[in-house]
Each structure stands twice: as structure tokens, then as C-alpha cells.
N, C-alpha and C positions, 0 to 999 in steps of 0.2 A: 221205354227207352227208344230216343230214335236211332235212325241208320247212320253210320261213320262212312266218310268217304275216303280213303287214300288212297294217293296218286303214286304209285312207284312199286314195282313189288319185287325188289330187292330184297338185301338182307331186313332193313329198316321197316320197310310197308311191312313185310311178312309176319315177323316180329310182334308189330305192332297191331296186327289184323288177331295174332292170337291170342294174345293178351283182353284184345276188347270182346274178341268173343266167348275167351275162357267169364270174361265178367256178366256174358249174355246181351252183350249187346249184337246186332246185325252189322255187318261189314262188308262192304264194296269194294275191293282193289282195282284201280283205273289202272292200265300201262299200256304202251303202243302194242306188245301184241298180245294181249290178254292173259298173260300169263301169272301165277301168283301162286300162293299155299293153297293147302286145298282144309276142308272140316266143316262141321256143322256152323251154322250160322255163316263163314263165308263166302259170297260168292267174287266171280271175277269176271272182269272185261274192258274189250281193249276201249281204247281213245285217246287220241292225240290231246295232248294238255294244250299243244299250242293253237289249239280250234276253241277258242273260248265260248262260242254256242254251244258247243255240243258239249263240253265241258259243263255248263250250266247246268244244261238238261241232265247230266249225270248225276252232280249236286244237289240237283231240286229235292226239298225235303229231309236234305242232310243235317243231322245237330251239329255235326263237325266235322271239315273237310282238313286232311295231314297232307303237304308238301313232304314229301319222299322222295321226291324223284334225283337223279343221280344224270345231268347231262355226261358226256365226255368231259374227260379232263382239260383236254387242249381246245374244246367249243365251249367253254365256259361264257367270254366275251361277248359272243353270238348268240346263244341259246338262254341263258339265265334270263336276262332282261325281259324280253318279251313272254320265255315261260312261265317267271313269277307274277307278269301284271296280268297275265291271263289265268291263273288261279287263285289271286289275290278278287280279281273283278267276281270271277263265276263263282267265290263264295260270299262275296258281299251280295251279288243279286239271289243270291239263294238262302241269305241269312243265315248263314253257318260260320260259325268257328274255325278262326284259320289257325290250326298249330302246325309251323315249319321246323325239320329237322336242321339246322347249323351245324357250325364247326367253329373250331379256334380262330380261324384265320384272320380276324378285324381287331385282333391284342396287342398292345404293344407287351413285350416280352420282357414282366419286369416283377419276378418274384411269381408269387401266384396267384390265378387267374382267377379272380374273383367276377362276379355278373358286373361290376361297379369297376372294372377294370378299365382303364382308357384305352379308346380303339383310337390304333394308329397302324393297319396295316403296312404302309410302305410297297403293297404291290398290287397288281389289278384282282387276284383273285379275293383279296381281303376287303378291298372297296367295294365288287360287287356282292357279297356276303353283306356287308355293312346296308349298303344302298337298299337291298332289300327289306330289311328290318327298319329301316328307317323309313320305307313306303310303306310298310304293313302297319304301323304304326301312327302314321299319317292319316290312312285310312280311315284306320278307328278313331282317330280323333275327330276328323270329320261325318263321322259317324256313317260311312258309307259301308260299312262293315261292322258286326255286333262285339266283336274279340279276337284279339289276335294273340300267340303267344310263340316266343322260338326256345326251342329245349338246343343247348349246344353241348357237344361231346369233344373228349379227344380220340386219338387214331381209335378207330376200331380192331376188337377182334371176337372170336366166337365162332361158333359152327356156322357155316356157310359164307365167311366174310373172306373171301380171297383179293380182293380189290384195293389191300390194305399196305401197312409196311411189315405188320407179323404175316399178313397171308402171302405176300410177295416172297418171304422169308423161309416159310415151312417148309414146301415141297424138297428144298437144300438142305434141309435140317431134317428131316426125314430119311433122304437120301445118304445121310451122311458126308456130303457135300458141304461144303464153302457157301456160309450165306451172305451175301451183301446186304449193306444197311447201308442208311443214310445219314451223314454225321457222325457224333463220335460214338462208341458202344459204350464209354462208362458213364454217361450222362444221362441223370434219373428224367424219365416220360413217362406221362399220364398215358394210359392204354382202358379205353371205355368197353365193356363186355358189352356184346349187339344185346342181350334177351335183356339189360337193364335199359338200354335203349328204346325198346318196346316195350316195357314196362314205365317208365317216365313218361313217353307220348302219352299211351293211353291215359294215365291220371292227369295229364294237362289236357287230355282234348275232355274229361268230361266233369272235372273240379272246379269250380268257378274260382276256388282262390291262385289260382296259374294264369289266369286273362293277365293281358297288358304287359307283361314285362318277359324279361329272358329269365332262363331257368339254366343251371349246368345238371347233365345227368349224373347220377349218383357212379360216382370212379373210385378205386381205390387205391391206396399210394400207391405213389409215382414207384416204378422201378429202370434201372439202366435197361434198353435192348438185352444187354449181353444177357442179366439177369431172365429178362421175360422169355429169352428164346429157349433159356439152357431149362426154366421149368416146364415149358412145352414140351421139349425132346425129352425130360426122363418123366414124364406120363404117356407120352408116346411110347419109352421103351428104347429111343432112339440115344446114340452116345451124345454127349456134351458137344452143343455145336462148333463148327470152327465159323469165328466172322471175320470178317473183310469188312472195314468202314471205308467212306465213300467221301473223298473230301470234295467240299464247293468246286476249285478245280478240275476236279478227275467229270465231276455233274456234267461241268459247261463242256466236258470235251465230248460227254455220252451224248448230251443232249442234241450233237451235228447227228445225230444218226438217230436219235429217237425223240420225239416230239413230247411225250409222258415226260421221261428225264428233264427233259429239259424247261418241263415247268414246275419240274420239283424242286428246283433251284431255288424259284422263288419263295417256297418256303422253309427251305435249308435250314435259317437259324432255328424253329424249333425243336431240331435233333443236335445243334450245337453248343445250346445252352440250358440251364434245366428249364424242364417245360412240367410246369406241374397243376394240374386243376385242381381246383377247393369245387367240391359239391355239395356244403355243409347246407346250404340254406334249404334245397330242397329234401334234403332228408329230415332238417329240421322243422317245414314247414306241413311235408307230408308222410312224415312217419316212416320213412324208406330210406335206405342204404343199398349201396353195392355188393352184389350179391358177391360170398366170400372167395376170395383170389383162387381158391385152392380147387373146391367145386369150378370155379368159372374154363380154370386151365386144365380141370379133367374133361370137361364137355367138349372142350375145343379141342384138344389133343384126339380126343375118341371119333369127334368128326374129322378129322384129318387123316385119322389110319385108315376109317373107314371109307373113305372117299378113295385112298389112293390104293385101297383093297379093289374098289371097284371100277379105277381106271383100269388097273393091272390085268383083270380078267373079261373089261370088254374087246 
């Protein structure tokens, strides 16, 4: 088996780092400050992705290098472009497998979201998402690179996913507090569990029948906000939450004071109308499914109490 390389040691790298070495393979997590999970078979260290030499030399010898990485939200514009051609390059020169993590964002929103869905985002965050896959794919076609493949998800949640619209959400919900959301609350959304996440990577960075094409990570139905928040809070323990939705309006006005809001705007209509993933084909193709709502929202809730156990007493 050789060495796996991922860029990003977020929720996502993390994830997916234990998964590949629960299977015994070796693993590398690259992030600017070296940071990452820790276990047998992986190790970690830092490197700037956007130093494409030294990025190589990281990759040298890799079966399969995983884009994970997570710019800012508001330096998308600026950082994505050069990021991606600089780890799209350092695995073509290094002969390795490039699987990138996605998102919804390059759909046009029209039923559900099949891999064969037409991309027409409508805003810059969705074009650059798109634009990427359509250079990794280039790529390979001109054979400057062995395989490429993008696994896409919708919103995340899971133990250690705060970055999210549920983890934005919980610490209010916990608290017993007013949680705000985005759009409407009775509008069913596909909500992607992180450990299937990391389970999907891994079998497309080392399956050959996942090269060349997009994949959706295995999700399970769709449910409204209101639903998914209220089964978090009674495995928490915590009362039935109260929400607050957030209309496009009320965004544009948050957004003069916060720069995050105010690029959520532009993907507003996904919390406006149903937003629902199909993940059929990859479970169909490789034997895997979404691991069950029930388990998913006891993990996540038990990392949540425990988390805010352990802010409370440092």
C-alpha cells in the first residue's frame, strides 16, 4: 500500500486520515501549521499548499494526494484559484491521484441533486467550485495527471464540525437559547454526517472504479432544520429548540457588519427551497450507505455536550 497524502486537517482531512489508516494504509496530513489527528500510521506536517515545490516534494511517492483544504470563506476569489492549480500540478508531477472534497454549490436547484445535475451556479462561489473540476479534469484528460476524482457533500455535521449551519446552530440549542438559521425552518435539507465523509474519500482515493467522474457522499434523507436541530437537542438532553429564521433581507442587512453573512447570501436559496441530495449511485456502486440518522445524531450530540463540558471548566 502506498502513502496517502491530505492537504487540510480539518474536520474532513481528519476524517479521512482515519479511515485510511484504520484500512492500514500510511498517511500524511499537510496544513500550514502542522496540525492534524493524531494514531498509529499517521503522521503530520505543516506546508503551505500554495508553495508548489515544496508541496511536490511532500507528494513525492504518494498513491493519492486528497484536497481538503478549507480557504476562508470571504478569500475564496483569491485563494482557491492558485491553491487548486498548485495541488492539482504537485500531484500530476508526483503521479498520484487527485480526489477533491466539493460541495453543492455549481447546481442549479431543481429537484434533486443528482451527479448529472446541470451546473449553473448563478454566483462566484459556485463558478469557482465548478472551474476547479473542470481543470482537474482537463488535466487528466491531457494526461498530465493519472486520475482525478470530486466526492461532493451537502452542509456538514458530526463531532467536530462547527464551521457548519448545525454547528453555528448548537451552542443556542444547548444553551437553550434562540438559534438562528438560514432561510426557512420548514424546508427539507440534505445534512452530510463528517465520519461518512471520511469514509467516501478514502474508498475514492483507493478504488479505481471512482477515477474520472464526481461522486455524492452517501446522505440520508433530507430533513427541515427545525427537524434536525430538535433531534440533536433531545440527545443532548437539551429542551426542543426555539428558531429564528433568517430571511435574504434581514442577510443583506447582517452582511454590512459581517463579511461571512454576507457571503451567505449568495447561497441563500439553498435553505429557501428544498434542497435535497440523491447519493444512490455511490452506495450503489460501492456497497455503502449513510451511516443511520440515529447513531449519526447520537455522536454528534455526545460531541457537543462534551465539548461545551470542557469549555465550561477551562
Amino acid at each position: 500500500m502506498g502513502t496517502h497524502v491530505i492537504l487540510g486537517a480539518g474536520p474532513v482531512g481528519s476524517f479521512t486520515a482515519r479511515h485510511l489508516a484504520a484500512a492500514g494504509h500510511d498517511v500524511v496530513v499537510g496544513s500550514r501549521r502542522g496540525g492534524g489527528p493524531s494514531g498509529d500510521r499517521i503522521s503530520t506536517v505543516a506546508v503551505d499548499a500554495l508553495d508548489t515545490d515544496s508541496l511536490t516534494r511532500l507528494c513525492e511517492g504518494a498513491e493519492t494526494v486528497y484536497n481538503a483544504c478549507s480557504p476562508p470563506y470571504t478569500q475564496w476569489a483569491e485563494l482557491w484559484p492558485p491553491l487548486a492549480t498548485s495541488i492539482l500540478t504537485a500531484a500530476g508531477r508526483s503521479g498520484a491521484v487527485l480526489v477533491t472534497m466539493s460541495n453543492l454549490y455549481g447546481y442549479r436547484i431543481d429537484g434533486p441533486l443528482t451527479e448529472s445535475t446541470p451546473l449553473d451556479p448563478g454566483h462566484d462561489k459556485g463558478m469557482i467550485r465548478t472551474r476547479m473540476w473542470d481543470e482537474a479534469l482537463a488535466a487528466q484528460r491531457s494526461g498530465t495527471i493519472p486520475a482525478v476524482v470530486e466526492a461532493r457533500a451537502a452542509d456538514f455535521f458530526g463531532p467536530e464540525v462547527v464551521g457548519s449551519s448545525v454547528g453555528y446552530a448548537m451552542p443556542a440549542v444547548l444553551a437553550g437559547k434562540t438559534a438562528r438559521i438560514i432561510g426557512r425552518a420548514d424546508m427539507v435539507h440534505s445534512f452530510t454526517y463528517i465520519d461518512d465523509v471520511g469514509r467516501a474519500l478514502a474508498v475514492l482515493g483507493t478504488d479505481p472504479r471512482g477515477h474520472n467522474r464526481i461522486w455524492h457522499v452517501p446522505t440520508n434523507p433530507a430533513l427541515t432544520q427545525t427537524e434536525m436541530l430538535g433531534r440533536l437537542a433531545a440527545a443532548a438532553g437539551a429542551p426542543a429548540p426555539k428558531i429564528a429564521a433568517t430571511s435574504k433581507a434581514v442577510l443583506s442587512v447582517l452582511g454590512v457588519f459581517s463579511k461571512d453573512l454576507g457571503e451567505m447570501k449568495k447561497v441563500y436559496d439553498q435553505f429557501d427551497r428544498p434542497f435535497v441530495l440523491d447519493s444512490s449511485a455511490f452506495t450503489h456502486t460501492f456497497g455503502i450507505g449513510a451511516t443511520p440518522l440515529d447513531e449519526a445524531v447520537r455522536a454528534t450530540a455526545t460531541w457537543w455536550v462534551e465539548s461545551e463540558a470542557v469549555a465550561e471548566a477551562a
